[in-house]
N, C-alpha and C positions, 0 to 999 in steps of 0.2 A: 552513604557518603557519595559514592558516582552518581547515583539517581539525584542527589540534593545537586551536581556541578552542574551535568547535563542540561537539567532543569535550568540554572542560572547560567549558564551559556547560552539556550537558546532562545529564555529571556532577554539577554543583553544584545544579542544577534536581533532580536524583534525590533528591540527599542533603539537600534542604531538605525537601523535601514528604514523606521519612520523616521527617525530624524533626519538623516540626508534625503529623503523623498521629498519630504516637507520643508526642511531648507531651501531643498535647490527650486523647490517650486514659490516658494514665498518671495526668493529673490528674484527671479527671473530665469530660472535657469543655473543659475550659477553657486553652488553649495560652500557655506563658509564656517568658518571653524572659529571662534574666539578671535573673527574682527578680519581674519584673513580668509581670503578667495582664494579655491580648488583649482584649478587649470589642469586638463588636460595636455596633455604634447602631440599634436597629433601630425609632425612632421619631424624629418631627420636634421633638421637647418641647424639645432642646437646643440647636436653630438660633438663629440660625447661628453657635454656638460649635463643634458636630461635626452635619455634615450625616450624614440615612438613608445608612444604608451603611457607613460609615466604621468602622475601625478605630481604638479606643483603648487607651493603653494605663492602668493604673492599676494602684498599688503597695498587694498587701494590707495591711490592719492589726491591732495586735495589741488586744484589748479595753482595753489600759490608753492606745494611742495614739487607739483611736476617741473617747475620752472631751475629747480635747486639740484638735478641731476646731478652727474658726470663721469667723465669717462670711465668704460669698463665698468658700469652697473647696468644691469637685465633688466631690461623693461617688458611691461606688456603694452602694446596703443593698437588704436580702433585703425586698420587699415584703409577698410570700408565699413559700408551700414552693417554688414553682421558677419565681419571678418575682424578678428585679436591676431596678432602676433605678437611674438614673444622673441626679441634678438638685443644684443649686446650695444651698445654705445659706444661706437670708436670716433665720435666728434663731436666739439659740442658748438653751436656756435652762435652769435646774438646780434638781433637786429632792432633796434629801438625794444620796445619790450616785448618783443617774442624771442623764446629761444627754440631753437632749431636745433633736432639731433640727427644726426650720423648715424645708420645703424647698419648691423649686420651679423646673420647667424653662424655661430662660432666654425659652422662645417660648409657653410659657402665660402666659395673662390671670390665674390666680387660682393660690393658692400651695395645695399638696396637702394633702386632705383632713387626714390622721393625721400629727401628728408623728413622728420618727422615732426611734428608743430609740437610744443608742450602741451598744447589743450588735448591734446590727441591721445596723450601718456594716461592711462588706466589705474598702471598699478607697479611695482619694482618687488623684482624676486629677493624674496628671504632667503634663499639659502637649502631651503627644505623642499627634497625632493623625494617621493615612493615608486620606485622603480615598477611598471604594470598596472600598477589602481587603476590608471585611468581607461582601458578598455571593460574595468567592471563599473568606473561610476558615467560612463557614457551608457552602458547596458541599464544601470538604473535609473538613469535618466529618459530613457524612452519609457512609451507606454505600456509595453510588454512588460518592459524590465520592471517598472514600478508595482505592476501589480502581483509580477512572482514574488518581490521583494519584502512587498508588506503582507502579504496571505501566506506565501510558501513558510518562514516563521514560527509564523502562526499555526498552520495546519500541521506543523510538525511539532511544536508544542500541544497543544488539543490531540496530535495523536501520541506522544509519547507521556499525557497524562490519561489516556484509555488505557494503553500499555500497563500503568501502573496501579488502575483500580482493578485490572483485569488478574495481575499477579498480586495481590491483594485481597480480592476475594477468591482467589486457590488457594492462596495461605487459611483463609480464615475455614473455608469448606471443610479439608480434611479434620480439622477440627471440632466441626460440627457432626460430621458423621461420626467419627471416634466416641463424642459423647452420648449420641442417640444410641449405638452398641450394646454401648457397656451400661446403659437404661435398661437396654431390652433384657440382656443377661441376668441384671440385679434382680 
């Protein structure tokens, strides 16, 4: 019964860690779960609504729903070319048809330089946050990490099934000698 868990633990442990390798890499980078995007937190702006480290998640948006914000909902937007953040809407405000937001994270003093364009909006926090994930799906997102993630697994499955033909043929051994014995006696 252990040997049967063990076995489908470190089965389901395989076939997770190819799945987020192979997501985050199909998407760009960025690993998603049933339609929603992973975020890392990888600053203290938003304490303590998602502490360093954490995993968030948030549900992309389409240009005509980033336009439908408002106040006191989490966003994610493109700062710069390959800069996200992640901070709070405390304004919301409209100029022919662009809307302009206000932002700022929950643990800053002062509310962010540059408003923020709707086109610019990503994605809005669900709600659902894993407190530390995110310094392990940063580690499996580099090279290193991907490749402990999908061999290591593995090599441990492959060796905890040697393990088991190995304590399997001891069992079967004594066995065999017992019956060759009591041959020789007859």
């Amino acid at each position: 019964m252990i040997s049967n868990i063990i076995t489908a633990v470190l089965f389901i442990n395989l076939i997770l860690m190819a799945f987020l390798v192979v997501s985050s890499k199909a998407s760009g980078g960025e690993p998603q779960v049933f339609g929603y995007q992973l975020k890392t937190v990888l600053s203290g702006s938003m304490e303590p609504a998602f502490q360093t480290g954490s995993v968030i998640a948030v549900k992309p948006l389409s240009s005509e729903e980033s336009k439908s914000l408002k106040k006191d909902d989490v966003i994610t937007f493109q700062a710069s070319e390959e800069k996200l953040i992640t901070h709070r809407i405390i304004g919301v405000s409209n100029s022919g048809d662009h809307v302009m937001y206000e932002t700022k994270g929950d643990n800053n003093k002062t509310a962010d330089m540059e408003p923020v364009l709707s086109d610019n909006v990503r994605a809005v926090y669900t709600g659902f946050t894993i407190p530390y994930v995110g310094y392990f799906i940063d580690f499996a997102q580099s090279k290193e990490g991907s490749a402990i993630l999908l061999i290591g697994p593995g090599l441990l499955l492959l060796g905890y099934a040697a393990f088991s033909i190995f304590q399997a043929l001891r069992e079967i051994d004594p066995k065999s000698s017992k019956t060759d014995s009591e041959e020789k006696t007859a």
